[in-house]
C-alpha positions in Angstrom: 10.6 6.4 -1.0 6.8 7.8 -1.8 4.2 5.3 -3.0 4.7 6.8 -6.0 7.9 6.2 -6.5 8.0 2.6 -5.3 5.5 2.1 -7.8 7.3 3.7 -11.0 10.7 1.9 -9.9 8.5 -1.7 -10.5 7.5 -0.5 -13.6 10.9 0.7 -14.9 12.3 -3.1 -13.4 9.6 -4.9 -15.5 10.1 -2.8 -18.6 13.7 -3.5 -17.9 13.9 -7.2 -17.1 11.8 -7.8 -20.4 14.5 -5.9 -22.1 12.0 -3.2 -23.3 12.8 0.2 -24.1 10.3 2.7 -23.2 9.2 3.3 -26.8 8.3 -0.1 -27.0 5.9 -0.1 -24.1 4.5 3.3 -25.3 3.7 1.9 -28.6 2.2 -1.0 -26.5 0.0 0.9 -24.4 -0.9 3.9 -26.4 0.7 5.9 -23.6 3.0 8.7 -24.6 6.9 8.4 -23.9 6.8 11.5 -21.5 3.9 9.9 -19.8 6.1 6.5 -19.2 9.3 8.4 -18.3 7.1 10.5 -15.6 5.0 7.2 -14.2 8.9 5.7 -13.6 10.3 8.5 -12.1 7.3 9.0 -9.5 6.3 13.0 -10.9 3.0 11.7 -12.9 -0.4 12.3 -11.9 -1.8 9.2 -13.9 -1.2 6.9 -10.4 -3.1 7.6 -7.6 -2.3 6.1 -3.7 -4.3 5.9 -0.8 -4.4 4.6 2.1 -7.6 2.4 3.7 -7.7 2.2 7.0 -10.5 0.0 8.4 -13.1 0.9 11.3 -14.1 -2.1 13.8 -15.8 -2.2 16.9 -14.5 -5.6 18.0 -16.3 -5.4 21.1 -19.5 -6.0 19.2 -18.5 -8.5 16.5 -20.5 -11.4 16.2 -18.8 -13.1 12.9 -15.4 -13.1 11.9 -15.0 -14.5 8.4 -11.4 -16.1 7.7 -9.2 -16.6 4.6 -7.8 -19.5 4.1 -6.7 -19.8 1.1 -4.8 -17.2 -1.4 -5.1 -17.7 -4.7 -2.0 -17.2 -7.1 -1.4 -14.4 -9.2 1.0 -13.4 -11.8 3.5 -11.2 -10.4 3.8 -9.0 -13.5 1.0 -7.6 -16.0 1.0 -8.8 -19.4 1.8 -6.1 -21.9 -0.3 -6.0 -25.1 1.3 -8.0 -28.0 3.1 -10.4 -25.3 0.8 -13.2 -25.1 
């Protein structure tokens, strides 16, 4: 499954498990229902994905910062007129 398409399938399951219907989101979001219906089935070209891939010469490191600690976040975005 493309990037793409992983990332419409989460935001069909979130519209879903909150029991919205894709009219309700676009009226939400300002976002058309053909624009909604094409971000869940992967064929928009509102999402971008890319991929980083980071450049290191190890050999000549001289500090290596560490995280410790992650801080929490919530695992689904709040829709307008849900707070």
């Amino acid at each position: 499954m493309s990037e793409k398409n992983k990332i419409g399938a989460r935001v069909k399951l979130i519209r879903e498990n909150r029991k919205l219907s894709i009219e309700d989101v676009s009226e939400r979001t300002n976002l058309s229902v053909e624009q909604i219906s094409s971000i869940e089935d992967g064929s928009n070209k509102l999402t971008k994905v890319g991929k980083i891939t980071p450049v290191v010469d190890f050999e000549h490191l001289e500090e290596v910062l560490v995280i410790t600690k992650v801080k929490e976040i919530e695992d689904s975005p709040v829709l307008p007129g849900e707070e």
